[in-house]
N, C-alpha and C positions, 0 to 999 in steps of 0.2 A: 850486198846492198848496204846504201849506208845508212846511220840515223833517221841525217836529213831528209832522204828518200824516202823513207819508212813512213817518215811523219808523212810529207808530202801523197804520198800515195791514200793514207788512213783518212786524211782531209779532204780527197779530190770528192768519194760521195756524198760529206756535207756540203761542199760548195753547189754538188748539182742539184741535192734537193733543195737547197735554200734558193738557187736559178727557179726552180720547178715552183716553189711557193711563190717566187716573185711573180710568176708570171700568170700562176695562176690567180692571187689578189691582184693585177690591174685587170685581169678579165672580168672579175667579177665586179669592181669598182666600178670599171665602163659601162658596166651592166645596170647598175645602181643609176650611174649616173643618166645614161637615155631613159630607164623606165621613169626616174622623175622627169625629165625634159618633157615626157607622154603625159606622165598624170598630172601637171602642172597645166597643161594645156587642157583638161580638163578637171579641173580643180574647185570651179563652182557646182556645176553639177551634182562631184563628190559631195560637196560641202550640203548643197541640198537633201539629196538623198542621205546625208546623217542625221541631219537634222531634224527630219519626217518624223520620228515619233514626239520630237517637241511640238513639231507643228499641227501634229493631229489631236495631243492632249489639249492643244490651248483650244481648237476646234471646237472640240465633243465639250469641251468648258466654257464657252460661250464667246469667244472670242472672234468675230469674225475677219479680223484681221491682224494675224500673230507676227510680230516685229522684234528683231533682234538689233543690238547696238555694238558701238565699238568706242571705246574712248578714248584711243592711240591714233594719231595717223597711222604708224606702221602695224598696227594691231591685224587690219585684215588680211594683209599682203602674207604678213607672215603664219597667218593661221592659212592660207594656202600654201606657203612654200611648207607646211609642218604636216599637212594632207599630202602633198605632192611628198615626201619623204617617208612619208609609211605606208603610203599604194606604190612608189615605185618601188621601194624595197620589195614590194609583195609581188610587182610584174616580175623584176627580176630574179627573184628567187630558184624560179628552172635552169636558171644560168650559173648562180651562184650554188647552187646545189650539183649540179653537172661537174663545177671547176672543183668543187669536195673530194665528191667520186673519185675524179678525176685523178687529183692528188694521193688520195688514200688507196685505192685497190688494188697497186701493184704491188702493195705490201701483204696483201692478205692474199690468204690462200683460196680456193675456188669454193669449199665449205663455207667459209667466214664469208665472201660474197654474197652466197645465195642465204645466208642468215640476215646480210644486214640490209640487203638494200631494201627489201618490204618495207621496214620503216621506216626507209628515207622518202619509200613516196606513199607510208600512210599519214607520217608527223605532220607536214599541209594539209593532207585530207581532213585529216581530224579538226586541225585549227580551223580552217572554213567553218566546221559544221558547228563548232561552239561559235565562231565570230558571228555566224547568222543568226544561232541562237541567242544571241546576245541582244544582238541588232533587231531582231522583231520579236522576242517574247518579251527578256529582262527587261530593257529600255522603257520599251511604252509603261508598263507596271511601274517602273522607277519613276519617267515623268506622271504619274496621273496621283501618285505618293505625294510627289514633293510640289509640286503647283495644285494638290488639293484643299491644301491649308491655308492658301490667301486666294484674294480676290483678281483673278488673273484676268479683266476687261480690259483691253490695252487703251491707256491714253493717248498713244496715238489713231486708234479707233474714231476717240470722239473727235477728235481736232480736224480728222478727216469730213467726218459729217457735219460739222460747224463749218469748213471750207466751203463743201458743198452746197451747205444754204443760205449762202448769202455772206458768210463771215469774213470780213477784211484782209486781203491779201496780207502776207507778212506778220500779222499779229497772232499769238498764241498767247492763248486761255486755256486754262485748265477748270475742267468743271467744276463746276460748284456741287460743295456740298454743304450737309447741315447738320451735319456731328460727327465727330472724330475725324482720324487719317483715314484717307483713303492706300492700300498699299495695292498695290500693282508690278506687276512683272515686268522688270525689263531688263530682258537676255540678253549675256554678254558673248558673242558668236565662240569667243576664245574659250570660256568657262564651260560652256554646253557640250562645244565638241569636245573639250577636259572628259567631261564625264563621258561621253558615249565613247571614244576611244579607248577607258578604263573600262569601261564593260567589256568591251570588247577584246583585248589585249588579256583580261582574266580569263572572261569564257575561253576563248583559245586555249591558253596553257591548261585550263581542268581538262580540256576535254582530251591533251597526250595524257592522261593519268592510264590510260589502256595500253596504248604504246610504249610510254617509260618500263611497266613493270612488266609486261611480255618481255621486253627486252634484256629488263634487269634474270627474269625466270632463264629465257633462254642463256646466258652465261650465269647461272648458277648464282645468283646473289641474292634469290626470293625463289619460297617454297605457294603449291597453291595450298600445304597448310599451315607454314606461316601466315601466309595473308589471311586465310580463313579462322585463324587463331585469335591475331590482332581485330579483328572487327571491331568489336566493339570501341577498343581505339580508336581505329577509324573514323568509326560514324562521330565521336568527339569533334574528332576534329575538321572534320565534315562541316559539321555545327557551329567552331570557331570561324572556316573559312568564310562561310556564306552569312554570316555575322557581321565579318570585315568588307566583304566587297560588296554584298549587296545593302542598298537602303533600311531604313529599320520598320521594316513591313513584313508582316509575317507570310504573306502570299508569297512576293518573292523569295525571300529565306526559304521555305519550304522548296519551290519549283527549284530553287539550287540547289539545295540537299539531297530532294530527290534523283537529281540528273547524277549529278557527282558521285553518288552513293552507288544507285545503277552502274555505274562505267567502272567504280568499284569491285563489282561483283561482277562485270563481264571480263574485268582483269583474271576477276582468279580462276574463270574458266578458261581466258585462253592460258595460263600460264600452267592451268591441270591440262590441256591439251599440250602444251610445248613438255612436259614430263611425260606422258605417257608417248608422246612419239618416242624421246628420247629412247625410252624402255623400250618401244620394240623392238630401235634400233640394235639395242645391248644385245635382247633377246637374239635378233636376228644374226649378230655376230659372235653368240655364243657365250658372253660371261654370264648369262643368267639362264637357269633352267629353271624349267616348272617343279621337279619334283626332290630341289636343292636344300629345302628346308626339314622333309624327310628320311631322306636318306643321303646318309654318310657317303656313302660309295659317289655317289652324283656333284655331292660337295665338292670332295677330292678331282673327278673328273673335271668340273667346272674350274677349281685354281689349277689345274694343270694344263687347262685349252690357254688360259689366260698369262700362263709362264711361270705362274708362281707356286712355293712348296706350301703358303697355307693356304688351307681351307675357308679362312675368315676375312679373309680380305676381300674389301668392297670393291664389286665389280665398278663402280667410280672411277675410284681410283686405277683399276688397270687399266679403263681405257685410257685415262689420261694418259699414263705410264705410256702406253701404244701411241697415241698421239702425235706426243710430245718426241718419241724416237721416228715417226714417221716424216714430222718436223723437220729435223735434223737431219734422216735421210733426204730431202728434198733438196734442205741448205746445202747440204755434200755435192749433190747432184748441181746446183746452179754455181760455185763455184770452182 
């Protein structure tokens, strides 16, 4: 065979995984693409229901008629196409998660499978359950913080009841007053939803903090007593995050400390549960005996099940060692 051929032949597999990505990014782009064409067609509603904890603080604040502005012509259109763009992403997502899979698994082995896909369909789960929490605990706490500190009666409240009673079509008056400004809220739709989005897009990412480091645990890149070593680390910067993202109120800071800290602490138990399976596995395939640290004789037994002439090597390591040659046997086998 020649050069030429040699090369040719070494190339033909990247040409078909690179076919196999092409095809699988316009599936998932089309995919993108309809779930916005959906949430775009419901885009005010969305827009409603984010707004809800604005509209309930101005509420319980005395406002009985809460009004939000826009000072772009194209300001509102496009704070719906920027709704329509992060719900379709999210309708899509099954889709675009599937074309992942899809692409990835026929490179892993049936073990590396059944490890990773749990996370592919607990990492939404989780996001959900922060974006909700975000959305009706953080939020309202956030608005009733930051529209507590002025006088939020909407101006266009009174102009409505001056309408009402008699007051000249077309002419706006702004009430009198008889000492100082008067300061009043008036919401800009694009800024508001800013903020509620940022809650929401945080809450989500704290809440894979259980996810990420099970996962990190399950391939060996985190101990559950490193994590339980670092705590106090942690809780720092626990402290810094919910500093930065949330308002400068001590209620909320707290409810994020505590959430964040908790999901913390249920990392390091599952990632002491993803070690001790491991362990039994060991156990059960023999590099680790119960009574290997008493007696010699058992030591010796156990590096000889494991292949090797000493006694002090980490059963770790052989199973990698096994592994890694069973790897190899399989490559043999598929080529």
């Amino acid at each position: 065979m020649s050069k030429t051929e040699e090369i040719e032949d070494s190339s033909a597999p990247l040409i078909e995984h690179l076919a196999e990505l092409r095809t699988r990014l316009i599936r998932s782009v089309a995919a993108f693409i309809v779930g916005m064409v959906i949430a775009f067609t419901v885009a005010e509603p969305i827009l409603q229901f984010l707004l809800h904890p604005i509209e309930a603080t101005l509420r319980d604040l005395g406002d009985p008629s809460p009004t939000m502005q826009y000072t772009s012509p194209q300001e509102y259109l496009f704070t719906l196409f920027r709704i329509s763009m992060v719900f379709g992403f999210a309708l899509a997502f099954p889709v675009i998660g599937h074309q992942m899979w899809r692409f990835v698994a026929p490179g892993l082995y049936r073990k590396e499978k059944n490890a990773f896909l749990p996370f592919l369909i607990a990492s939404p789960v989780m996001f959900f359950l922060g974006a909700s929490f975000a959305h009706f605990v953080v939020t309202p706490l956030a608005m009733a913080f930051f529209l507590g500190f002025v006088d939020v009666s909407s101006i266009f409240a009174s102009l409505v009841g001056q309408a009402t009673n008699g007051g000249v079509a077309g002419t706006v008056a702004a009430p009198e007053t008889t000492e100082g400004i008067r300061i009043t809220f008036f919401g800009k739709v694009n800024e508001s939803l800013d903020i509620t989005l940022k809650f929401i897009i945080a809450f989500g990412l704290c809440f894979q903090l259980p996810v990420l480091l099970t996962l990190m645990g399950k391939a060996g890149l985190v101990s559950r007593d490193g994590l339980a070593g670092v705590r106090k680390y942690a809780m720092v910067g626990i402290l810094v995050l919910a500093a930065l993202v949330t308002p400068p109120d001590v209620i909320t800071q707290t409810i994020l400390f505590t959430v964040v800290y908790g999901l913390y602490e249920v990392s390091i138990f599952l990632v002491g549960r993803v070690e001790a399976k491991r362990e039994a596995e060991l156990r059960a395939e023999g590099y680790y005996d119960d009574d290997e640290d008493d007696s010699p004789t058992a030591a010796s037994d156990s590096a000889g099940k494991t292949g090797t002439d000493s006694p002090d090597e980490d059963p770790l390591i052989a199973q990698m060692d096994a592994e890694i040659a069973q790897q190899e046997a399989e490559e043999g086998k598929k080529d």
